[in-house]
Each structure stands twice: as C-alpha cells, then as structure tokens.
C-alpha positions, 0 to 999 in steps of 0.5 A: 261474428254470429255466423262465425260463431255456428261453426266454433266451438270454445272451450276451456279445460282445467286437465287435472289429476283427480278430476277434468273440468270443461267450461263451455260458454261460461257454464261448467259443462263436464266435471268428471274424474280424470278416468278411463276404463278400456277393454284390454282384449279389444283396446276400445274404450268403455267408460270415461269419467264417473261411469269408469270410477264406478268401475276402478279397483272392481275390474276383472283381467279384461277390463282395465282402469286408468288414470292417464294423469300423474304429478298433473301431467300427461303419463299415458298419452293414448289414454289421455286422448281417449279420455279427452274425446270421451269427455268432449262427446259428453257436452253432446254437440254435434261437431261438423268436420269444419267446426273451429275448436278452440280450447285452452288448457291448463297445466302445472307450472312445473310442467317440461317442454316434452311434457306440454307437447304431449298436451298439444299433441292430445289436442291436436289429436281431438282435432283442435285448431287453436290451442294454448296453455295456461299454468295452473296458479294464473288461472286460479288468480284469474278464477278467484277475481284477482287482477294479474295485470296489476303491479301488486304481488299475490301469492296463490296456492293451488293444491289439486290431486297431482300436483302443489303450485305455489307461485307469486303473481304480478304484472300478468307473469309468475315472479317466482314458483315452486311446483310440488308433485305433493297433492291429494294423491299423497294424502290417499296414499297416507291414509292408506298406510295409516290405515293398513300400518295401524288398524291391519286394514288394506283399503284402496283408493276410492275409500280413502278418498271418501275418509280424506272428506268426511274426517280429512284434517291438518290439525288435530284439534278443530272447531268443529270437528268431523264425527268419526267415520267408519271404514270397511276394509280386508283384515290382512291378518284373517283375510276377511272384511272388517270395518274401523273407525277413523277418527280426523285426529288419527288423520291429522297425524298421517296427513302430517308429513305430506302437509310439512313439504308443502308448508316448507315449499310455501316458505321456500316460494316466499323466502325468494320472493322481492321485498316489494312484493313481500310488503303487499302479499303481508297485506293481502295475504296468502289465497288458497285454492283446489280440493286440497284447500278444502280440507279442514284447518288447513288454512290455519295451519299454514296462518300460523306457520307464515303469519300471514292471513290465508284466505280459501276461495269461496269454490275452490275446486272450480277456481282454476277451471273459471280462470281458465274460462276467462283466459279463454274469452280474452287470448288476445289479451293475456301474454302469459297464454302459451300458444302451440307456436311458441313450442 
C-alpha cells in the first residue's frame, strides 16, 4: 500500500464560483479565486488565482481576465482546465507520467448531465485516472461533522459565490433540494446598483466585494454593527474619482431582495420535505455554510422567517472542501459519490 501510495496522488476539489479550494492529505493546500488571466494574442495563460485577481478589471485589450465558473458550473471549458492545471502546479509536486490522480470534485445539486460531463472532461484532461463528484450540500454535511448515514434528517444551507443549495439530508441521500443560482455573485451586482443608482458612483466587482465584508449585512439593525466603510468610485456625472461612505444599513436594504428568494427557496425546501424528517430538522435546526453564511444577521433572519434555530458552521468557507476531503478518503463507502461510469 505504501509503495502504491509513491505513485498516487488524492485530491479533493471544492470548484466554486468565487473561490477553488484543493485538500491534499488532510491539509487545505490551495485557496485561490476561481480566476485566470490569458494573454489574448497568444492564448497562454499568465496567472491563475490571486496573482490574476490582482489583475481583474485592471487589464489592458491583451490580457484578459476570466472567471470560468458561473451558477457554479463550468462556462468556459478551456479556461476551467487551465485554471484546474494551474491550481494543481501550485501543490508543487512533481508528477510522473505514471502517477495515479485521483480527485474528487464538487458540484451543485442542481447541476445537468451535460453540465457534470464537462466536469469529467476537465478531469479527464488534467490527466486524472479516478474520478467522482460530490453535491455541494453532502459535503457540507460531511464538513461540518454530521453523520449522512444515519436515518435522521438535517437541512444544509450552503451559500457560496455561484450558487444557493438548500437540501435535506438522510440516509447517505438528499431527500429533497432546491438549487438557487442566487449567491454572493447576486449580492455584488446588488451592491453595485445601490451604489451607482443611489451615490452616482460606478464601482466594480473587487470593490464591492470588499464592501459586502466589511459592512455586508441582512438586517438593518445588528448587535454589533460594522463602522461604516468608505468607497472610492467614478463620479458618473463628472467622470472623476470620488469616495462615499457606505453604510451596513444601506447594504441590508440592497441585499434585501436577493436575500427574500433565498428565504422563499428555504420555505419551498421545507414545505416538501416528510413530516418525519420535518420533526427531527425542528429539533436539530437548520446548519448554515459557505461565504454567504458569513455574512452578518443572516442567521437570525432566516431564525425568525422559519422559526427554527439556525446554526452557522464554526468555518464555514471550508466546510464543503472538508466534506469533499472526507468523501474522498472513503469512496468506497459513500453510494452518494458519483463516478465518471455512471454518466
């Protein structure tokens, strides 16, 4: 097994929108925005991950920045691949043309057929021999120390940057799901109509990222509240560089709307799901996981819209990546894996 062991290399993938997150024996070995920067003239690849979110927005007509992830699925297959190989050189091991690679990967619920095949097929072209998927809120079961085999029904909510699964876990399968391609993604776009449409400010992406976590919010009134953030932006009206300050109460009146789907969708995911396992989610309550889960008086509004206790994972932007480790170790003994075979 130990000689085996030389020529194999296991890895477990969490291939999110916002951010791509590899575990290598245990160990978080790559967490890096889900990014590539390509020379346009040349089609070679520059940067991938920070060194090319450094670079988002700042590009001049040859170099181009992409996100190859969308809703949390694959929207550009050759950049995906790209991105996947230049994330695997980073773990910096040298691999042998016999090395085993195995992976496991995770994906949303929601996700296609067509949409999972060009998973595989980005695997299959980074040269790996054994490959499964995982869904998203399994994994976050499995990353946040719960036991999916037992016949006791938990309700995960994993918000990430592309995608919002909700689903109800029993006996190693989801019951019963609703995917929402409403995630952190919608909350930047929010922001940066409220911002444009109420200050005459155009920011972009990286900005209002960095104002959904410093004053980031869901309800306009919070225990501890964020000091309020100052913005630097183009004036639309004179074209020059200006700086406003943001306030979490103006955010939680932007980041209303896109936080009601979700609270609709998590009504949906329990209006369907059986009385028994009805009875034991009011008793265990509702598990909160992914970036989104971070941020602030998010749990207590969805609390008081279910009347259910809402807990938020102790990290819960690595739960799913943990989940998918552990998967990983046990592929022999998870059915919910999905191997390249079944497709």
């Amino acid at each position: 097994m130990k000689l085996f062991s030389l020529f194999s290399q296991e890895l477990a993938i969490d291939l999110g929108t916002a951010n791509t997150l590899i575990i290598q024996d245990g160990v978080t070995v790559v967490n890096e925005p889900s990014i590539v920067a390509i020379d346009w003239k040349t089609g070679e690849t520059i940067a991938v991950g920070h060194r090319a979110m450094l670079m988002h927005e700042k590009t001049h007509e040859n170099i181009k920045t992409i996100r190859p992830l969308k809703d949390g699925v694959i929207a550009d297959f050759q950049a995906a691949e790209n991105m996947i190989k230049g994330m695997i050189n980073m773990l910096g091991t040298k691999r042998r043309f016999f090395t085993h690679l195995k992976m496991v990967i995770c994906i949303p619920s929601g996700i296609t057929e067509v949409e999972k095949r060009a998973v595989f097929d980005s695997a299959d072209h980074v040269d790996a021999k054994e490959v499964y998927l995982i869904h998203e809120p399994m994994a976050a079961a499995l990353g946040i120390g719960l036991d999916v085999e037992e016949p006791v029904g938990n309700m995960i909510i994993d918000i990430g940057g592309g995608t919002t699964e909700i689903a109800v876990i029993a006996l190693s399968g989801i019951v019963c799901d609703q995917s929402l391609r409403i995630a952190g993604d919608e909350f930047t776009k929010a922001i940066i109509e409220h911002i444009k449409k109420n200050h005459n400010v155009l920011i972009g992406e990286r900005t209002a990222e960095q104002i959904k976590i410093n004053v980031g919010s869901a309800l306009p009134v919070l225990e501890n509240p964020p000091p309020d953030y100052s913005v630097n932006g183009r004036d639309l009206v004179t074209g020059i560089p200006k700086q406003v300050t943001i306030s979490h109460q103006e955010i939680a009146q932007c980041l209303n709307e896109p936080i009601s789907q979700i609270e609709e969708a998590i009504v949906k995911a329990l209006e369907t799901t059986p009385p028994e396992l009805s009875s034991d989610i009011y008793s265990t309550g509702i598990y909160l996981t992914g970036g989104g889960a971070l941020l602030r008086g998010l749990d207590k509004r969805i609390s008081e819209r279910t009347k259910l206790e809402v807990h938020v994972a102790d990290d819960p932007l690595l739960a799913v990546v943990k989940g998918t480790g552990i998967a990983l170790k046990n592929t022999g003994r998870y059915t919910f894996l999905i191997p390249r075979k079944s497709l």
